[in-house]
C-alpha positions as CSV (number, residue, x, y, z in Angstrom):
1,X,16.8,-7.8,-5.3
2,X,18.5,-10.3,-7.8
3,X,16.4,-13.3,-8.2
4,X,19.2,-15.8,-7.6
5,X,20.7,-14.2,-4.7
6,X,17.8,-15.3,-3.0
7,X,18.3,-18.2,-1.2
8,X,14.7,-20.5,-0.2
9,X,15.1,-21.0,3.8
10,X,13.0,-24.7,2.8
11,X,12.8,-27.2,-0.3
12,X,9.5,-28.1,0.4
13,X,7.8,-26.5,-2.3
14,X,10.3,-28.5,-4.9
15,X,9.0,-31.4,-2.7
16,X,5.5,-30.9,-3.9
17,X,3.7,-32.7,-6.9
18,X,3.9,-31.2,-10.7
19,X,0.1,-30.7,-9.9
20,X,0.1,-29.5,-6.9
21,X,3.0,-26.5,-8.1
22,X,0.5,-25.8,-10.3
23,X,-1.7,-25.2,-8.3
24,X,0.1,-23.5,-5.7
25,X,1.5,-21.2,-8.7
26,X,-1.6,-20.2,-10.0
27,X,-2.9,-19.5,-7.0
28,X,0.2,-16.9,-6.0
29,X,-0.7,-15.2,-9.0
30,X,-4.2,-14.8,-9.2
31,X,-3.6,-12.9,-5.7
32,X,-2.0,-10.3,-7.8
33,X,-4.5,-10.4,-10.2
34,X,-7.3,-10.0,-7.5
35,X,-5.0,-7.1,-5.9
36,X,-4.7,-5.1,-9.4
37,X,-8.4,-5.5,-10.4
38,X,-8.9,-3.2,-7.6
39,X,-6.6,-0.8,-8.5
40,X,-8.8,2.6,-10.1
41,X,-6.7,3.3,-13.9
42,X,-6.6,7.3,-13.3
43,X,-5.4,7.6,-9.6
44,X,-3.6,4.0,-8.9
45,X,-5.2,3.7,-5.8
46,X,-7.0,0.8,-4.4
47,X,-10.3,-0.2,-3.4
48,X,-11.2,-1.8,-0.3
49,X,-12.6,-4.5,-1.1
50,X,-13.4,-6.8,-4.5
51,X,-17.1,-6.5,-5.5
52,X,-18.1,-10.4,-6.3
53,X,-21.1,-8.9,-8.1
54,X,-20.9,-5.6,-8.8
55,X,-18.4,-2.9,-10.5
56,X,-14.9,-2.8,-10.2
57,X,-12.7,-0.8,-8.6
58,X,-15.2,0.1,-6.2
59,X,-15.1,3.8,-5.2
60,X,-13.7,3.4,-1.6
61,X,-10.2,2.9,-1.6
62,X,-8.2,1.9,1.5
63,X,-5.4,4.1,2.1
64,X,-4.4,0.4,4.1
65,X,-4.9,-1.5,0.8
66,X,-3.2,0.7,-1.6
67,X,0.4,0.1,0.7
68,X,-0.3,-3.6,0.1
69,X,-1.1,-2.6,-3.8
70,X,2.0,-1.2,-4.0
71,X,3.8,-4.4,-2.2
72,X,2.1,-6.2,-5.3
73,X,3.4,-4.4,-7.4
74,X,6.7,-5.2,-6.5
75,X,5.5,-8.9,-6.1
76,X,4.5,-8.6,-9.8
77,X,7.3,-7.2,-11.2
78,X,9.9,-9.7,-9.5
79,X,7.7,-12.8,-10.9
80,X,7.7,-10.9,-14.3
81,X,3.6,-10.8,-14.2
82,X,3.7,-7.4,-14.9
83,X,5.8,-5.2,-17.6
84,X,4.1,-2.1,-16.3
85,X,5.0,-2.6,-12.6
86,X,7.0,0.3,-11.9
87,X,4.6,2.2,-14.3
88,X,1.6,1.9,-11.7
89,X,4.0,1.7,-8.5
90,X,4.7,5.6,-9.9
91,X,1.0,6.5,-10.6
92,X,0.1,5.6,-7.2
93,X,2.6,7.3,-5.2
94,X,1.9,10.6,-7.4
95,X,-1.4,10.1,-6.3
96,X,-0.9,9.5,-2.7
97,X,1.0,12.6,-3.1
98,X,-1.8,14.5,-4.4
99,X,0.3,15.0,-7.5
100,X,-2.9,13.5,-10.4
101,X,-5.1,16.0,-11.8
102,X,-8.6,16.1,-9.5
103,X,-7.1,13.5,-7.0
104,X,-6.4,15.0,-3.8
105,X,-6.3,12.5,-0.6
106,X,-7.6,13.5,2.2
107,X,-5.1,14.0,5.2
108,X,-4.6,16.1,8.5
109,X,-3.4,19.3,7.6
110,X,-1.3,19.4,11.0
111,X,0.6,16.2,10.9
112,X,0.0,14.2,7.2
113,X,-1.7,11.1,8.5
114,X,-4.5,9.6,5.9
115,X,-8.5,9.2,5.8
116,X,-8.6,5.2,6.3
117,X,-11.3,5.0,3.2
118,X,-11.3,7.8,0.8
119,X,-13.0,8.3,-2.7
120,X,-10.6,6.8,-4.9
121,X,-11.0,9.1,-7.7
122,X,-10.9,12.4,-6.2
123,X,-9.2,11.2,-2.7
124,X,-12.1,12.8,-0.6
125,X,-12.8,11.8,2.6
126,X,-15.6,8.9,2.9
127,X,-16.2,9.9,6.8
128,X,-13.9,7.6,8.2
129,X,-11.1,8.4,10.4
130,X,-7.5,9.9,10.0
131,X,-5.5,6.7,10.9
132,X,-2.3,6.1,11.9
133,X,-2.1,2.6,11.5
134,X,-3.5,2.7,7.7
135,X,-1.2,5.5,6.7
136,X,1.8,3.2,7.9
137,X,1.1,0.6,6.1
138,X,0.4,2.8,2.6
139,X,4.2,4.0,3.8
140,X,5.7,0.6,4.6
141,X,3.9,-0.3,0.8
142,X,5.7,2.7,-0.2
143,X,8.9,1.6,1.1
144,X,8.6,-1.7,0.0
145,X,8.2,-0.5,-3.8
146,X,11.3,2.1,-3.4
147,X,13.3,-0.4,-2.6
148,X,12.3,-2.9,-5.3
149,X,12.2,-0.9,-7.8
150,X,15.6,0.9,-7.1
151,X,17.9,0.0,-9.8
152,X,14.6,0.0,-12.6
153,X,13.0,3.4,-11.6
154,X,14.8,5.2,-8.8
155,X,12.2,7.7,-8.7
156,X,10.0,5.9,-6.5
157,X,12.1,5.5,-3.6
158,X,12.5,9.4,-3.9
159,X,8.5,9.4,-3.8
160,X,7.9,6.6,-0.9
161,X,11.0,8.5,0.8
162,X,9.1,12.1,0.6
163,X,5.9,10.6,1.5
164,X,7.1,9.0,4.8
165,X,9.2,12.7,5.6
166,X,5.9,14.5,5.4
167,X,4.3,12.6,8.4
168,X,4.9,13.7,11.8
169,X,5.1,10.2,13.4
170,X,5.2,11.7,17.0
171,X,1.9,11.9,17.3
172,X,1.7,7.8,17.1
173,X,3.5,7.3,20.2
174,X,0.6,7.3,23.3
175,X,3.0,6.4,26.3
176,X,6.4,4.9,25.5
177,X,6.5,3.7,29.6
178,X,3.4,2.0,29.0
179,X,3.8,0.9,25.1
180,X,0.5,2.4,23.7
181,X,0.3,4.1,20.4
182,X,-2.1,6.1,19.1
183,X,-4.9,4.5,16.2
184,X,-6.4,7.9,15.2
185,X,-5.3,11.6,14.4
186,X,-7.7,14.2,15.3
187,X,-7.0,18.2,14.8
188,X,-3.4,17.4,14.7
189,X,-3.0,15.1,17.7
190,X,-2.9,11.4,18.5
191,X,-5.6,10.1,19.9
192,X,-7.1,6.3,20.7
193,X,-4.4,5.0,22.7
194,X,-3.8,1.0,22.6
195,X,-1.3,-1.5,23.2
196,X,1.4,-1.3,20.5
197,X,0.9,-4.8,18.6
């Protein structure tokens, strides 16, 4: 999207002091910073969580985390914070795709939902869960980038468009009388019914 087709719904920010902008400003940013140091440099992917004292990326990646990397991305790339944007949007999706050498996420065979934490060099399980609601928002991140980046690099809206095609989303819907969804995939079929929210 153009920058100055978008139009602020408020004017309160230009209300606000020099200082506090500032503030406010770096503060935006260094959310994008915090999301991209925990982004791993081979696969794209990202970890769960920031280690305050330890080594960076951690080696669990959230299949969760990495849709919201990839929203950052786009983030990054609109506020010009990040030349190589689309660069990494495309590393990640090939990796989500199981399309980088000795990275191949773990997913159920039967339907193409995601681990929720995975090893985010080689994409192996860590014993969690196939989940629904984690592989939708790596997909919605997906989107998200597609459509951001389609006038740039075209190629990932082909990529976030192939990855959402090769779920069978079926198997999220519990009971459509009662509204549940299903939270966790298990030998091909939805399971861990609650209320849609």
């Amino acid at each position: 999207m153009e920058r100055d087709t978008m139009k602020p719904t408020t004017n309160e920010y230009e209300q606000l002091s020099e200082q506090v902008k500032a503030f406010v400003d770096r503060q935006y940013e260094d959310a994008y910073r915090l999301i991209d140091a925990c982004r791993h440099p081979r696969t794209g992917l990202y970890a769960d969580a920031y280690m305050s004292f330890g080594a960076n990326p951690e080696q669990r990646c959230s299949v969760a985390a990495t849709g919201v990397g990839l929203i950052g991305l786009a983030v990054a790339d609109y506020e010009g914070w990040d030349d190589r944007a689309a660069d990494k949007a495309k590393l990640t999706l090939n990796a989500a795709l199981g399309r980088v050498a000795g990275c191949l996420p773990a997913r159920d065979e039967a339907t193409g939902f995601f681990a929720h934490f995975i090893d985010m060099d080689t994409g192996m399980n860590l014993g969690s869960e196939i989940s629904t609601i984690d592989t939708s928002l790596l997909v919605a991140g997906a989107l998200f980038a597609g459509r951001h980046f389609r006038d740039k690099a075209p190629e990932i809206a082909t990529m976030a468009r192939e990855l959402l095609e090769q779920i069978d989303w079926t198997v999220v819907i519990a009971d459509k009388r009662a509204g549940t969804i299903n939270m966790i995939v298990q030998d091909g079929r939805g399971t861990a019914p609650v209320p849609a929210y």
